[in-house]
C-alpha positions as CSV (number, residue, x, y, z in Angstrom):
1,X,157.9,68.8,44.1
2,X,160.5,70.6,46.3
3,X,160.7,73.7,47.0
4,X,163.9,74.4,44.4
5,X,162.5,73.8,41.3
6,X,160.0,76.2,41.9
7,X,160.8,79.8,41.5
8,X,161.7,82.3,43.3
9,X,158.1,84.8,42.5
10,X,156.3,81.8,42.8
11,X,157.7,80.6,46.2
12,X,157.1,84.1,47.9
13,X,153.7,84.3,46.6
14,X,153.2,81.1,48.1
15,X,154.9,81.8,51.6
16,X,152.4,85.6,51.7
17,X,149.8,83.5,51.1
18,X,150.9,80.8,53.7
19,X,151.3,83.8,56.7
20,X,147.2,84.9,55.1
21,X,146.5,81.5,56.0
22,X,148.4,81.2,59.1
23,X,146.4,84.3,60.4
24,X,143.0,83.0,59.6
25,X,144.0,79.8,61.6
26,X,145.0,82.3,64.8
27,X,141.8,84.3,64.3
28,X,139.9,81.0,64.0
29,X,141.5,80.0,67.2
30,X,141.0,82.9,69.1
31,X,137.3,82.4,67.8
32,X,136.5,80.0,69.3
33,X,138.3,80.4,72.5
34,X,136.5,83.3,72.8
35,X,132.7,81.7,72.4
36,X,133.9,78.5,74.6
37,X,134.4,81.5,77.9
38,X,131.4,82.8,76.7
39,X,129.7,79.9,77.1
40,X,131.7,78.6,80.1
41,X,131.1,82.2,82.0
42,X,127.3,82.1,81.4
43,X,127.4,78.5,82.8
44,X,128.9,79.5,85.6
45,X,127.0,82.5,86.5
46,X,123.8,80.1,86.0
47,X,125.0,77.5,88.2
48,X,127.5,79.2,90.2
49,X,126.0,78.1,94.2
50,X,127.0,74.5,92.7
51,X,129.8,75.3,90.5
52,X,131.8,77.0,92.9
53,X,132.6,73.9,95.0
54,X,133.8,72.3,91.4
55,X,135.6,75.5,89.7
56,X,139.0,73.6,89.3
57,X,137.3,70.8,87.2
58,X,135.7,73.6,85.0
59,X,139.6,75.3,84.4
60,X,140.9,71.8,83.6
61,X,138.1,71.0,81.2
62,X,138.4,74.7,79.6
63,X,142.6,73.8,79.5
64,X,142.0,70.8,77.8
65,X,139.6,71.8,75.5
66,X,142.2,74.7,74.3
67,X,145.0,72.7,74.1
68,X,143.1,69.9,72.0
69,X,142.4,73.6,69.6
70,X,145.9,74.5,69.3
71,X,147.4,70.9,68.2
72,X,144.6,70.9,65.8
73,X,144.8,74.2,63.9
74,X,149.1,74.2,64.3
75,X,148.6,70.6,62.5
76,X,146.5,72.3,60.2
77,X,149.0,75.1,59.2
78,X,151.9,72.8,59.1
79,X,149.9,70.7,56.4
80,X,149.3,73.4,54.4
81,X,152.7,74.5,54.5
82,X,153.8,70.6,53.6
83,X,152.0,70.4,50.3
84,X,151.3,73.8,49.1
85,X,154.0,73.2,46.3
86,X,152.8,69.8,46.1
87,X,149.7,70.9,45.3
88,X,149.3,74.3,44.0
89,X,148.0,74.9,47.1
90,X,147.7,78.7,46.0
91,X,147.7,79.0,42.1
């Protein structure tokens, strides 16, 4: 169902409801970046004599690990926002 034979109440009730959604995806991320340098500072503080020598391998496994985050939960918005007409995603 496209997006014109829906109408016009309908569509911006759906499009508040996408940017809801859209924030609960950001706060999601932020989430979990926010427990993964949790856990990434208390690792290094444990094991930092070692770590230090490796720090740069730590940074590109945290970099990864966030990018891998993103793609995921921007996928995730943009298939809501593909079928929420399609499937009275919000009704």
């Amino acid at each position: 169902m496209s997006s014109a034979t829906i109408n016009p109440e309908m569509e911006s009730k759906y499009h508040s409801k996408l940017t809801g959604d859209s924030a609960l995806i950001a706060g999601m991320l932020v989430l979990l970046v926010g427990v993964e340098l949790f856990v990434l500072g208390k690792i290094l503080v444990a094991t930092w004599e070692i770590a230090s020598n490796f720090f740069y391998l730590y940074v590109i496994f945290f970099g990864l690990i966030v990018v891998v985050e993103t793609i995921g939960c921007l996928r995730v918005r943009d298939s809501i926002k593909k079928h929420m007409f399609e499937f009275t995603y919000y009704d």
